[in-house]
N, C-alpha and C positions, 0 to 999 in steps of 0.2 A: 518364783525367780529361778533360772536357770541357770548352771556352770556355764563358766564361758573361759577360753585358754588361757587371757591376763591373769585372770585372778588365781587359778591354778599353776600358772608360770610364778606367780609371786609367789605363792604355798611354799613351793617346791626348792623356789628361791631361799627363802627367810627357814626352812626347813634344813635348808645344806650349809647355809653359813652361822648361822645362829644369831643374826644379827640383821637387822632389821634396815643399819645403815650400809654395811656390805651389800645386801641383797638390790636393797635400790640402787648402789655404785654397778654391780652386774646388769641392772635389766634396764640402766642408763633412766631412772625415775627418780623424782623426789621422797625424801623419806613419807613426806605428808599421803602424796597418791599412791605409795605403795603400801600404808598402814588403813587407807581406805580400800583397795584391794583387800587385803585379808580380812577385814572386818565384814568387806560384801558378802564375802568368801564363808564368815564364818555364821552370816545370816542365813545364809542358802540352806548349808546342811542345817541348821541349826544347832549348832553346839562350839563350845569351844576349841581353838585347833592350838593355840600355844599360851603358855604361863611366862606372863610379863613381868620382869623388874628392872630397879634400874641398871641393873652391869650383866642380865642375861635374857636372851630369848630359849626355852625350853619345848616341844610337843608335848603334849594332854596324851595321855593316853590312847584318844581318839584320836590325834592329831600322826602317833605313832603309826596306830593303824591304818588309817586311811595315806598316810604316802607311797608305801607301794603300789596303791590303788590308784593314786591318781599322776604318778608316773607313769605307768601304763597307758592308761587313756590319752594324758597327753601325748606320749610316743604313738601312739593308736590314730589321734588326730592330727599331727603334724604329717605322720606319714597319708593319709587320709589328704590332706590339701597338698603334698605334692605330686602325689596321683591324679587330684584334677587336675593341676596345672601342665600335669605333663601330658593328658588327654586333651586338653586345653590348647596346648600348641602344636596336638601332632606330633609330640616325640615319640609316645608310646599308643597304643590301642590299638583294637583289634577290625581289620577290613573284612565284611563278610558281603561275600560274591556268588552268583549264582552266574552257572559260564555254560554255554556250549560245548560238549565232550571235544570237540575238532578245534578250541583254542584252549579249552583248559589242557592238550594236551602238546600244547605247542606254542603259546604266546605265554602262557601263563606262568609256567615255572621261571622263565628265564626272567619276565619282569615280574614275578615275585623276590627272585633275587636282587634284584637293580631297586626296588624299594627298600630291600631290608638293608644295603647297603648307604643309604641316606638315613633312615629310619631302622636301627638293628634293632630298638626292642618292639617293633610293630609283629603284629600275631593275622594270622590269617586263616577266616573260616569260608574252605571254598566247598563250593556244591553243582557239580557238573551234570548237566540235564539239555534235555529237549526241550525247544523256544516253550512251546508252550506250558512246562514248568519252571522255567526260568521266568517267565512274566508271573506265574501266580505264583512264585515266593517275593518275587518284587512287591507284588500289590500287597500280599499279606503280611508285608516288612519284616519279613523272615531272613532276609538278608539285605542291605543296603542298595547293592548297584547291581546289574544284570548286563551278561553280555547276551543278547537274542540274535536270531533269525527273523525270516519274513517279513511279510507287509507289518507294518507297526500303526494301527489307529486309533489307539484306545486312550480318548484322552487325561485316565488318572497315570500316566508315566512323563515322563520328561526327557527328552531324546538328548544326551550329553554328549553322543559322536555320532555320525551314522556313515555308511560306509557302504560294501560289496566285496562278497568272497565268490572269485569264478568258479566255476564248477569243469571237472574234467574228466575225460572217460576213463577207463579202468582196465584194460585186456591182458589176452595173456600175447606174449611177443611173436609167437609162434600165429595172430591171426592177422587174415587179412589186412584189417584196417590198421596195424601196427606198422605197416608201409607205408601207407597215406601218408601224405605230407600234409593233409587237412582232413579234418572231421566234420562232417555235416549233420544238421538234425535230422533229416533224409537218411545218411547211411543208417544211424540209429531207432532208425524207424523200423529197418528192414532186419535188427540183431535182436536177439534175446535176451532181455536186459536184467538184473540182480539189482534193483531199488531199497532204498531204503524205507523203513515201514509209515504207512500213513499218519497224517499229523507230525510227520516231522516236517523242518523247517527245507530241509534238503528235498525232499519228496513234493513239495509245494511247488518248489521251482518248475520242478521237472513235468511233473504234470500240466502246470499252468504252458510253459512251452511249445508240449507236445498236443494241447488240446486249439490253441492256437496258430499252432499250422497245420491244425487238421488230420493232425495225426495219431494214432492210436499205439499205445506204445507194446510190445509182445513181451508183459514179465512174464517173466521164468521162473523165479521166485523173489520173497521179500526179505528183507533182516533187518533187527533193532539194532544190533551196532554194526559199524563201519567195517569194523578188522573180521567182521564174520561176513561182509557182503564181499570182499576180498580176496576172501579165503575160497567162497564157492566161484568166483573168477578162477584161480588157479586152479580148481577143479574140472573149470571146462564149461560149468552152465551157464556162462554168458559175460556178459558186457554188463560192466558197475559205472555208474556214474554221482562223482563225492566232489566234494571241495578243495582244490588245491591247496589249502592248507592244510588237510589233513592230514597228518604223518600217515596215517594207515595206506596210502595211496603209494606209497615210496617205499614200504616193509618188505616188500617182495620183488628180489632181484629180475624175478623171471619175467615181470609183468612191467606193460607198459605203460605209460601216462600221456595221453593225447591232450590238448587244446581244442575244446567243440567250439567250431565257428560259426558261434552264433551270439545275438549280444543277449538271446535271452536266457540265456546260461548263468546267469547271473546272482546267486545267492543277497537280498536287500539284507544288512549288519544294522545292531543300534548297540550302544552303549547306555541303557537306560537306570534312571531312578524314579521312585514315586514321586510324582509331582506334589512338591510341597513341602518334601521332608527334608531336613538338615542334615548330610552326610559329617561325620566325624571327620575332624581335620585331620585325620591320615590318613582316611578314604579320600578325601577331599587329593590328597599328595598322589593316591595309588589311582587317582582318574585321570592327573597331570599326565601322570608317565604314561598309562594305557593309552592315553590317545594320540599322545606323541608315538607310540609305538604303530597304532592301527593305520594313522595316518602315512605312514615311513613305508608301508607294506605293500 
């Protein structure tokens, strides 16, 4: 037979008042169910837990010992069930995300604040990556929800927003095409271009594009992140081409941000989960807002 909180809440009861009719007036019980309580109680351990007469309830020696013992626990278990409940309803828990560097540095902070503001004791485990790590911590439910890039057709994920982020050129203001009043894939054809490195979700666009109308694109060179394809922009070696959300595109006064007119300039977004799994009811709250947000943009 196992402890169970009743019958410890009575222990604990008839333990502090000494009195057997007291303790059942506290826990709102008959004196009858609450001396079958301590009896269960005192099957369980096996031993006796107080010395009965008729004008006193006393502790056994045992009965001495073990109340600090089962004070604890009970304190232990009570706070224990209002932990689920509070996970339960979403007041408290922790949301783990796996995000694109270009919103986890921009969409993210701000509605991580706007959640914790509904939810202040909500915790958050963010992990910002390239699509294709961001779908294998998805799958390997290493984090709950994913913001991704590209084509999306794998069907253990579950698409929870889907969207598009445009894509824009990158120069420095001192060139040419920073006069233009429009950008073509054509003029891009004929510049030196600073890509971002293959297998990203940015570089997929780009390529897909440029092999689609036929044209071949002249890198200059590659880079793993944004603010270092940028940076060799301002240096001179060429034309970057990033997603207009990305802050890194706006860091640098000197340089310019064009609109490529072209619709296949177009970065495909998902808001995904593993298909199947139960998000936690304040992930469940931090998808609300995300996608009211993605969708606003």
């Amino acid at each position: 037979m196992d402890l169970n909180l009743r019958d410890i809440r009575a222990f604990i009861a008839v333990a502090q008042t000494g009195s057997f009719t007291r303790a059942a007036t506290r826990l709102h019980l008959s004196q009858p169910a609450l001396t079958v309580q301590i009896r269960r109680l005192e099957e369980t351990v096996g031993v006796r837990l107080f010395d009965r007469n008729s004008r006193n309830v006393a502790l056994t020696p045992t009965g001495r010992d073990l109340l600090p013992l089962l004070q604890k626990s009970l304190q232990d278990m009570e706070q224990v069930l209002v932990d689920a409940r509070s996970l339960g309803d979403g007041s408290t828990g922790t949301v783990r995300i796996a995000c694109l560097p270009t919103f986890a540095a921009s969409v993210l902070p701000e509605l991580i604040q706007e959640v914790k503001a509904v939810v202040p004791r909500a915790g958050f485990h963010v992990r910002d990556a390239v699509a294709g790590v961001v779908n294998t911590l998805v799958r390997n439910e290493e984090v709950d929800i994913g913001l991704t890039g590209g084509e999306l057709n794998d069907p253990a994920f579950e698409v929870l927003h889907a969207g598009g982020d445009r894509l824009v050129a990158v120069l420095p203001q001192q060139h040419s095409l920073a006069r233009r009043r429009r950008i073509t894939l054509a003029d891009l054809a004929g510049e030196p271009l600073v890509l971002t490195s293959q297998g990203t979700s940015v570089r997929a666009v780009v390529d897909s594009a440029f092999a689609n109308a036929g044209h071949t694109p002249e890198i200059a060179c590659e880079a793993t992140y944004m603010m270092t394809a940028v940076a060799m922009v301002r240096a001179g070696l060429g034309v970057t081409i990033l997603p207009a959300s990305a802050r890194e595109v706006r860091a640098e006064p000197e340089l310019r941000v064009k609109t490529i007119d072209d619709p296949a300039f177009l970065r495909p977004i998902a808001l995904i989960k593993k298909r199947g799994r139960t998000l936690p009811p304040v992930a469940d709250t931090f998808v609300a807002m995300m996608i009211d947000r993605l969708s606003s943009n």
